[in-house]
Backbone bond lengths (Angstrom), bond angles and torsions (degrees), N, CA, C in turn:
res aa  C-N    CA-C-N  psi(-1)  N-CA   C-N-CA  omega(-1)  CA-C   N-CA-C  phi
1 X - - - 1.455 - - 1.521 108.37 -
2 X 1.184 107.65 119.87 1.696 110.61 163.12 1.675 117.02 -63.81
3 X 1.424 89.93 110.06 1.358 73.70 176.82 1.593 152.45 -104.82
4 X 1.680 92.66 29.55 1.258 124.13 -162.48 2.014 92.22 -102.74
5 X 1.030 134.88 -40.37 1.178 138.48 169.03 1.715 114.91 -122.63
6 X 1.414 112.42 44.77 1.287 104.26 -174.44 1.437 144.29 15.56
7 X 1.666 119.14 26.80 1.042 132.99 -176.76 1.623 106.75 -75.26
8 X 1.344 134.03 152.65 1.488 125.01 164.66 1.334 118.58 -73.21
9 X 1.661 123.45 152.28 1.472 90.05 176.08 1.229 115.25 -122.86
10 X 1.296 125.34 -176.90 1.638 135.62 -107.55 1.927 84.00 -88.21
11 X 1.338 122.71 153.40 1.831 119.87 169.25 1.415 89.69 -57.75
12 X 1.671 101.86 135.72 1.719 89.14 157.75 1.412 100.11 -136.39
13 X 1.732 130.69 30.16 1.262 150.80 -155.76 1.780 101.31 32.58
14 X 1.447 113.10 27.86 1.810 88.14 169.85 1.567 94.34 127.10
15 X 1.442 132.20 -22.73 1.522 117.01 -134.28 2.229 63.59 -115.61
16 X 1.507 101.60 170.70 1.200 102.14 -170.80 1.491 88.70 -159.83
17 X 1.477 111.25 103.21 2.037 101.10 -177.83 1.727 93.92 -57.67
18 X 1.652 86.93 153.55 1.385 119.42 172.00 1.665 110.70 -84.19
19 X 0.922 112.32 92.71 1.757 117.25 -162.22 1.933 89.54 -81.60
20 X 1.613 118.98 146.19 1.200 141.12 152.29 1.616 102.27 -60.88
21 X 0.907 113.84 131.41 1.887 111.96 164.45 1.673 114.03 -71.49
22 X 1.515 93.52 -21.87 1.709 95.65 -178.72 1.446 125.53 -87.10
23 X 1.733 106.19 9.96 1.575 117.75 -175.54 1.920 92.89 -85.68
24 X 1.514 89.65 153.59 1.683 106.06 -163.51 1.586 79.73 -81.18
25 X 1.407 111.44 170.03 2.177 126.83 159.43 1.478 82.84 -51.97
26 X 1.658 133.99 -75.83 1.399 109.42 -155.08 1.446 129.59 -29.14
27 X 1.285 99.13 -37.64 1.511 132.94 -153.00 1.576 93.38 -77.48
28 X 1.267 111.42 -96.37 1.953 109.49 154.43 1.563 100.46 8.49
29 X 1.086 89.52 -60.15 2.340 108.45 -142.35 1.967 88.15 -47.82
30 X 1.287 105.80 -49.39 1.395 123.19 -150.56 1.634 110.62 -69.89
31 X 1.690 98.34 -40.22 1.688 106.02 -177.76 1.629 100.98 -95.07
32 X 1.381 142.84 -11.96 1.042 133.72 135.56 1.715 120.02 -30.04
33 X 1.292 104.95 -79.49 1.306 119.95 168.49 2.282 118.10 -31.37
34 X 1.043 74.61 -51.74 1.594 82.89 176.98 1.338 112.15 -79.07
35 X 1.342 127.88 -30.13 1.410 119.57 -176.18 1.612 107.83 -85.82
36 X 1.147 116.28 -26.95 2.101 142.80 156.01 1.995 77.40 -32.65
37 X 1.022 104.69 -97.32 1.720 139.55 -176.83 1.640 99.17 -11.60
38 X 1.814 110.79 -76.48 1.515 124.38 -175.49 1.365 106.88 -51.13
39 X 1.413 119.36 -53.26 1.750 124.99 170.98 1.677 117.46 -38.87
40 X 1.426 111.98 -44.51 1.073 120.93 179.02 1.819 125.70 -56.78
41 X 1.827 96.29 -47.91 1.169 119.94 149.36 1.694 115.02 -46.17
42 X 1.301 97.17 -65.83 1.792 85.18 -174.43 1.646 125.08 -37.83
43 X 1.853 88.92 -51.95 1.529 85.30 -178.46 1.516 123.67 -50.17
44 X 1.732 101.55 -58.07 1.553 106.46 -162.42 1.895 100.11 -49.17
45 X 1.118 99.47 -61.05 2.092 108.31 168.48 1.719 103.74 -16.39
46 X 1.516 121.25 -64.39 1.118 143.07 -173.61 1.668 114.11 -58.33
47 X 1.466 98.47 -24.80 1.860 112.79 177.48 1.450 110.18 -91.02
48 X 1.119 107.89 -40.67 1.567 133.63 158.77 1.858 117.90 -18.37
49 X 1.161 77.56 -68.44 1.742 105.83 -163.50 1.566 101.45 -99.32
50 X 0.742 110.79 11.41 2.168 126.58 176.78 0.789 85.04 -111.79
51 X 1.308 144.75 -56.72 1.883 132.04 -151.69 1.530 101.40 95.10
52 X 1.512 123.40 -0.03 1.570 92.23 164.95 1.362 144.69 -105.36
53 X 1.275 100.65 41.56 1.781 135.10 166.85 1.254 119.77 -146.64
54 X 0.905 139.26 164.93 0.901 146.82 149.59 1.668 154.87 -59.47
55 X 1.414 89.17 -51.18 1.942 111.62 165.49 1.462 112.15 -154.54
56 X 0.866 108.36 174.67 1.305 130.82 179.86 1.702 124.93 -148.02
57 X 1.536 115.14 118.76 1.169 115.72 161.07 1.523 135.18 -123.89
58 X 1.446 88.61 135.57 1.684 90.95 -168.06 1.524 100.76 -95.02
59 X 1.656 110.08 170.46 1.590 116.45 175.89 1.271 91.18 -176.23
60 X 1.838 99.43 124.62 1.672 102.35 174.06 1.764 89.45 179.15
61 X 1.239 122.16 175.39 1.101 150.16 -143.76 1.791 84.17 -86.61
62 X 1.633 113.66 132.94 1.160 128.25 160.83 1.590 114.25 -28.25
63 X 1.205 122.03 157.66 1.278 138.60 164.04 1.871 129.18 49.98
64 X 1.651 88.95 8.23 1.608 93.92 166.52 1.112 156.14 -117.87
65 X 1.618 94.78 51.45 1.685 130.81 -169.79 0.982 120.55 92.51
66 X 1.173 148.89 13.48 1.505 150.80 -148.52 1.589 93.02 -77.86
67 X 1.421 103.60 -71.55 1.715 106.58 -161.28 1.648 105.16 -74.00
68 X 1.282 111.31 -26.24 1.458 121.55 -177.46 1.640 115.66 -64.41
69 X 1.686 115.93 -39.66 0.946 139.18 146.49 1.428 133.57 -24.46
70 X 1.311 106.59 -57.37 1.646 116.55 -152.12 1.777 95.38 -114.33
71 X 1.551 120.34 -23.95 1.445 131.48 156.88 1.412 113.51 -56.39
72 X 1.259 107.94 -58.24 2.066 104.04 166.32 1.249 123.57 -76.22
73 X 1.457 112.51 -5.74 1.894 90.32 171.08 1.623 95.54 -89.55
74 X 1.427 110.59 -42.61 1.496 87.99 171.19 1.437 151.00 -33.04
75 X 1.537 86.87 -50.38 1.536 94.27 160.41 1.852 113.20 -77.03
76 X 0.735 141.66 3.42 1.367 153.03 -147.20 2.331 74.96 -120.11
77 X 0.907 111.58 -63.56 1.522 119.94 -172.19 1.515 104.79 -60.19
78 X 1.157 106.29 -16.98 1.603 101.91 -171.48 1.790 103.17 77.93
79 X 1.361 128.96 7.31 1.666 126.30 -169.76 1.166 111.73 -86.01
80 X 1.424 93.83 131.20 1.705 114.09 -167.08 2.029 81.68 -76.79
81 X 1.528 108.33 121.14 1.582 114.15 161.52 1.241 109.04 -145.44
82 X 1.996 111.81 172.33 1.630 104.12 -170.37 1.499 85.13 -137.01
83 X 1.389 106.92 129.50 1.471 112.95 -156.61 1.778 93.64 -101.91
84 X 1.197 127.15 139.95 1.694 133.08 -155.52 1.502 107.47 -143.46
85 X 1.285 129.29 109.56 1.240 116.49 -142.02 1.844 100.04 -131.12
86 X 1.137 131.56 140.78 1.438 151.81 -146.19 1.795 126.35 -0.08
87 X 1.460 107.07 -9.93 1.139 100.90 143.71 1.584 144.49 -152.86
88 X 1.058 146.08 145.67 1.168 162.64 -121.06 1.652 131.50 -152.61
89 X 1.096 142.91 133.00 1.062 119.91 172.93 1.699 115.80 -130.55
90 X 1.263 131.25 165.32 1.365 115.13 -173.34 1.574 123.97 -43.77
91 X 1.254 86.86 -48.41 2.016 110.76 -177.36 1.706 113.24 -78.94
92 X 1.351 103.01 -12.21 1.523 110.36 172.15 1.664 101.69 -77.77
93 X 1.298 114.63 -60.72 1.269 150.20 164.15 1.978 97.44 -9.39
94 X 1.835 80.19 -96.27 1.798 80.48 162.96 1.263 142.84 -25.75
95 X 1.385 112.69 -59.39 1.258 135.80 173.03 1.556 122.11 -48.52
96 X 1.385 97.59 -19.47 1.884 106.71 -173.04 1.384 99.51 -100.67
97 X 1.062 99.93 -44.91 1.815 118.52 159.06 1.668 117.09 -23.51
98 X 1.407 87.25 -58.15 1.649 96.09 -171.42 1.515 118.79 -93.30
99 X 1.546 85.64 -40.46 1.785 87.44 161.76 1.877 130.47 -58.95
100 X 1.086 109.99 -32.41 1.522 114.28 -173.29 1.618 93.43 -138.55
101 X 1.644 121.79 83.53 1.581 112.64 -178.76 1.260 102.64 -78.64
102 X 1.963 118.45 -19.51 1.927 90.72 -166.48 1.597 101.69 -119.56
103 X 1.663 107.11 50.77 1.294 109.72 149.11 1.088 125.57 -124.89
104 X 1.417 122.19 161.44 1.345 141.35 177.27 1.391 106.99 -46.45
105 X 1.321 129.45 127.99 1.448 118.94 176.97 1.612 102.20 -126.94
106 X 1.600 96.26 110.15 1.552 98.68 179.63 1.392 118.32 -97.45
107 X 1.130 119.62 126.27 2.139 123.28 -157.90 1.515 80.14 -111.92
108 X 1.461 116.81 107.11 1.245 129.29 154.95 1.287 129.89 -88.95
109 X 1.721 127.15 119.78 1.126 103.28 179.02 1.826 119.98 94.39
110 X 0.940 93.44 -1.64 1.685 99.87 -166.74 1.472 132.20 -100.21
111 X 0.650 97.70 64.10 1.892 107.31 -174.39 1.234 115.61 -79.61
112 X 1.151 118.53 -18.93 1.855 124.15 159.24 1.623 103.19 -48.15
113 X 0.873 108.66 -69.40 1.520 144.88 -152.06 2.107 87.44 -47.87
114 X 1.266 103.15 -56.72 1.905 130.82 161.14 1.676 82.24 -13.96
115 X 1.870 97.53 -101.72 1.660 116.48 -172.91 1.326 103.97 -59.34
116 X 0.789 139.95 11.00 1.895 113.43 161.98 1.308 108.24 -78.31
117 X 1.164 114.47 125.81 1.994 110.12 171.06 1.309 83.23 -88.48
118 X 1.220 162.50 -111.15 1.414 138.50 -116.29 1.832 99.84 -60.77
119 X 1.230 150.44 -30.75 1.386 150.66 164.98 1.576 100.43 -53.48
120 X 1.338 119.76 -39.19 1.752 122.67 -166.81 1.342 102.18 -74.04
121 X 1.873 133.06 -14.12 1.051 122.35 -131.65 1.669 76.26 -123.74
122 X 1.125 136.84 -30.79 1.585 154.13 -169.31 1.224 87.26 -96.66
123 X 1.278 149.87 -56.87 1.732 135.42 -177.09 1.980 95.66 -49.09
124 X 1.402 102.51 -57.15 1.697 89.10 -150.83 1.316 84.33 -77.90
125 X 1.851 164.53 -81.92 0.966 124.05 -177.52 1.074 144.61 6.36
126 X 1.336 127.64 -62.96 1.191 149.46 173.66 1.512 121.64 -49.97
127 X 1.318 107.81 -44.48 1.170 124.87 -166.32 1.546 118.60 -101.63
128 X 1.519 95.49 -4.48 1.396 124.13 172.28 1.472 111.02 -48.44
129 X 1.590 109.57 -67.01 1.359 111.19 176.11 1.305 131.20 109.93
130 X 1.645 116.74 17.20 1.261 128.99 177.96 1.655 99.14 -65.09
131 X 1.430 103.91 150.03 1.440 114.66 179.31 1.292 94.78 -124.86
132 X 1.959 107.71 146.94 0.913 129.73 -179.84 1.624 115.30 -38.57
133 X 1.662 106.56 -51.22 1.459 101.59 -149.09 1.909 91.97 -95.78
134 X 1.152 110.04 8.99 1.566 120.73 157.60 1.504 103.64 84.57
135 X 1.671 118.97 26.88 1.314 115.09 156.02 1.279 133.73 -93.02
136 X 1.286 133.45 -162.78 1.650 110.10 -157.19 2.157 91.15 -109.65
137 X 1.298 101.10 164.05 1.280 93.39 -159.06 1.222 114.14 152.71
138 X 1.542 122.64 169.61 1.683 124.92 131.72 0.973 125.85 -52.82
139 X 1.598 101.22 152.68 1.736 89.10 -167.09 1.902 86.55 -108.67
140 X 1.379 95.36 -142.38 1.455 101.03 176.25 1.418 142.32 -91.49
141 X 1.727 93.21 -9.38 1.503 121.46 170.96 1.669 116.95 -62.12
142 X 1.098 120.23 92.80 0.872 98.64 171.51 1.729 101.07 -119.90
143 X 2.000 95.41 159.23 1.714 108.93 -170.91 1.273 93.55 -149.73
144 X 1.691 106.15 141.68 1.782 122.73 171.25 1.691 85.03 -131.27
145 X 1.298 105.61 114.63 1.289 117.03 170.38 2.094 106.49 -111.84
146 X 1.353 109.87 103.05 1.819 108.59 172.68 1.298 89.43 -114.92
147 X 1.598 88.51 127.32 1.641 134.77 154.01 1.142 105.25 -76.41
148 X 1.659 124.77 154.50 1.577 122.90 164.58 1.556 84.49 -129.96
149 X 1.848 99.77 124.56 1.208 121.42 162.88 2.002 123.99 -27.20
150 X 1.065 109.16 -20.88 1.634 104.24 -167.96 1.359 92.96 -101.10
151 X 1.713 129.46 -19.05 1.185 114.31 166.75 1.798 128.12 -86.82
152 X 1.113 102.36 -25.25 1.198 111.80 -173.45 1.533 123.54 -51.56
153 X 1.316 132.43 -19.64 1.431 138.42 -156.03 1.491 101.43 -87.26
């Protein structure tokens, strides 16, 4: 609980940033905002690795937790995932797919992976969501694909 405006404060499973006393309110304002942001991440990560979605894609500005983020709730989840990092190819793609179907497959870094139409065609498959035992649902595919904004253009 904040107890300067009685607001509650934000889940942060336990971890509590170590704030400078010499940061301005803007300053506060901003890692508030971002930890709002990382939480958000946690969850969907947390839906991820439950099975009740399918994928997940992130997109935001280099270097502000994205993969760092969604790598520790995993482990934080106990989720078996295979983390794949800037490049990729459709048939690689597949192949990880088929090789490891009931893990988390985290595409780090990958914006190729974006423009590949045969890679575009194995993402939405994938993300489709047929389940093994042929009920309606997520299936077992699961994908967290983060982009960093300065690469993407």
């Amino acid at each position: 609980m904040n107890t300067t405006t009685g607001d509650p404060a934000p889940a942060t499973h336990g971890v509590e940033p170590d704030l400078p006393q010499e940061l301005s309110q803007r300053d506060r304002g901003h890692i508030a905002s971002l930890e709002t942001k990382l939480q958000l991440v946690r969850d969907y990560t947390a839906q991820v690795a439950g099975g009740y979605t399918t994928g997940l894609y992130l997109f935001g500005e280099g270097g502000i937790g994205k993969s760092f983020t969604v790598v520790r709730e995993l482990e934080r989840q106990k989720a078996d995932y295979k983390l794949f990092n800037s490049r990729m190819t459709g048939r690689g793609l597949y192949n990880s797919l088929e090789r490891f179907p009931d893990s988390v497959h985290v595409l780090e870094d990958m914006e190729q992976v974006t423009r590949d139409r045969g890679a575009q065609g194995v993402l939405r498959s994938a993300c489709w969501g047929q389940r093994k035992d042929g009920g309606r649902g997520p299936g077992p595919a699961h994908l967290i694909t983060g982009i960093s904004a300065q690469y993407s253009q």
